[in-house]
N, C-alpha and C positions, 0 to 999 in steps of 0.2 A: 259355717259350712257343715257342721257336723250333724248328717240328717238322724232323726230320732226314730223314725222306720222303715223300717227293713222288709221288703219284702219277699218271700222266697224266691231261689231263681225260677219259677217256673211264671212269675208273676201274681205267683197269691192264688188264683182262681185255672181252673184247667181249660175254661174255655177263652182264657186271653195267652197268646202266643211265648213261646219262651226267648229266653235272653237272644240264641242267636236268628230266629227269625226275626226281632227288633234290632239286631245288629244289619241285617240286610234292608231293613227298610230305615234305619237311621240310613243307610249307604244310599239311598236314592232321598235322600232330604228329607224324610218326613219326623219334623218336631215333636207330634205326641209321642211317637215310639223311641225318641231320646227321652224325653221326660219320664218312660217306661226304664227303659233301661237307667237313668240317672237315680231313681229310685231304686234300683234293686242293687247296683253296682256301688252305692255313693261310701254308703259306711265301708264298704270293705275296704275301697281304694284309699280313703281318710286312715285306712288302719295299718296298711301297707306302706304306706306312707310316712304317719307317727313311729312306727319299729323301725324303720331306717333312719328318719330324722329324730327322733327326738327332742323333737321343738314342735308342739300343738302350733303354733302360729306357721311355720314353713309348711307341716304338713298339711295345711287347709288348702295353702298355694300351691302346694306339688299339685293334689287333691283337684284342685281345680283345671289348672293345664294338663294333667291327664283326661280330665272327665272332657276335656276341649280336643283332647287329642285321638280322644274316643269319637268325639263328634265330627273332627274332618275327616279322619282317617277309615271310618265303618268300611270304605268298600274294599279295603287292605287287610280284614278278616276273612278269614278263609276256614271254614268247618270243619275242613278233610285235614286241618294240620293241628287243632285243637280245641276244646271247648268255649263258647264267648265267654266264660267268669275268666279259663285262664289266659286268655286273649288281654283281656282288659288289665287285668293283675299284673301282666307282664310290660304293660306299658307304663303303669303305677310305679312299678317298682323299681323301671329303668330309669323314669323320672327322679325318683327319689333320690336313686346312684347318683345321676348327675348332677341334683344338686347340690353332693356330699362332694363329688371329686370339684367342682366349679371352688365351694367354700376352700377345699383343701390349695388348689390352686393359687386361689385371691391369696390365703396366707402363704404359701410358700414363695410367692413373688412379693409378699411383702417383706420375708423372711431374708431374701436375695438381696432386696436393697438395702434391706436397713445394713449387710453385711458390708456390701459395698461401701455404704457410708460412712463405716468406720474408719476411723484414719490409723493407718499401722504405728505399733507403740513407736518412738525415737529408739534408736538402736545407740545407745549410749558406749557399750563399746568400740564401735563402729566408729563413731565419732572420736574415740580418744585416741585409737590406735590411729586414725586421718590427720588426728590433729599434731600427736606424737611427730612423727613422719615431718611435718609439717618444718615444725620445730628445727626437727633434726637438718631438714633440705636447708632453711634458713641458716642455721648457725655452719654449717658446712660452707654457703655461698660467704657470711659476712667472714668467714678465715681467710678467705682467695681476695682482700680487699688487702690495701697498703693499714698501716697503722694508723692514717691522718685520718683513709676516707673511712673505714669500719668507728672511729670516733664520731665522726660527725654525722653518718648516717644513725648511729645509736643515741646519740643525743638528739636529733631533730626528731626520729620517728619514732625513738620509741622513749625518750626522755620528757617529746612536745617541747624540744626549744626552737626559737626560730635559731636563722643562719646568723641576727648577729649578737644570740646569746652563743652558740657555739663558739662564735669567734672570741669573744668575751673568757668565756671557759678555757679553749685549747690554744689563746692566748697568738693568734695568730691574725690577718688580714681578714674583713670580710669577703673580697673576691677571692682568696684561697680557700676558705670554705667553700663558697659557692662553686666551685670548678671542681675541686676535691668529692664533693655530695653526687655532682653531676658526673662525673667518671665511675663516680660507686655505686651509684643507683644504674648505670647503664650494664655495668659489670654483674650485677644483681642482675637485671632481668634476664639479662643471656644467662645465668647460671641458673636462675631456677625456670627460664624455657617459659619464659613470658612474650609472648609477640606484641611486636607495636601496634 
């Protein structure tokens, strides 16, 4: 893209028309007088371009959707509000904005997700003080048990015996376990506010 000459804006020569009279007749369709103007306007817009991007390969692209934005848009130049170099310059250079704030954009929504994605640290004392608590609700419910059933509940669930090693152990019947366990585990859920 990056044209090698440049010709002045008047067009180089006094008896071929200047930039915004080529801008009025690009406005009615006519391709030579873009190819006029694409020559005199092209390096400047490439340079406009390169100092906002800073990337020669984006700025060829700006570069060119501008030079296209030049060529639909000619009848949207207006004389009485500014000269055609800073007519075109100013489309150049909004171009270029927007492809600074698009790139910034792309990264900051990528910057959102990756944030999202992260999963929040474990909150460890969070979990000790729950678990503490926990503890404490337990050994609170197993004291509200008879002597027989806080035995046998302790041995089965938290020793892993079955009913008739306890029974083996606390030396008594296996259906007195078994009715004993089932009294103290019902007493357990009501006290620690477990629903059926």
């Amino acid at each position: 893209m990056r044209p090698t000459r440049a010709l002045p804006l008047d067009g180089g020569r006094h008896d071929r028309p200047g930039l915004e009279e080529l801008l009025r007749q690009v406005a009615r369709g006519d391709r030579a007088a873009f190819e006029q103007v694409y020559d005199m306007v092209a390096p400047a817009v490439y340079g406009v371009a390169l100092r906002v991007l800073r990337d020669p390969a984006q700025a060829e692209e700006v570069a060119q959707e501008a030079l296209i934005e030049v060529w639909r848009g000619a009848a949207r130049f207006d004389a009485s509000r500014g000269s055609g170099m800073s007519w075109v310059m100013t489309i150049a250079h909004h171009r270029a904005v927007d492809r600074v704030r698009a790139a910034q954009a792309a990264i900051d929504r990528e910057d959102r997700v990756a944030r999202l994605e992260v999963r929040r640290p474990y909150d460890d004392v969070a979990e000790s003080v729950e678990s503490t608590l926990e503890q404490e609700r337990l050994r609170r419910c197993l004291s509200g048990l008879t002597e027989l059933q806080r035995e046998s509940v302790t041995y089965a669930y938290y020793g892993g015996y079955t009913y008739r090693e306890v029974a083996e152990l606390l030396k008594v019947p296996l259906a007195t376990v078994k009715t004993r366990m089932r009294d103290g585990l019902i007493r357990m859920r009501d006290c620690l506010g477990v629903e059926r």
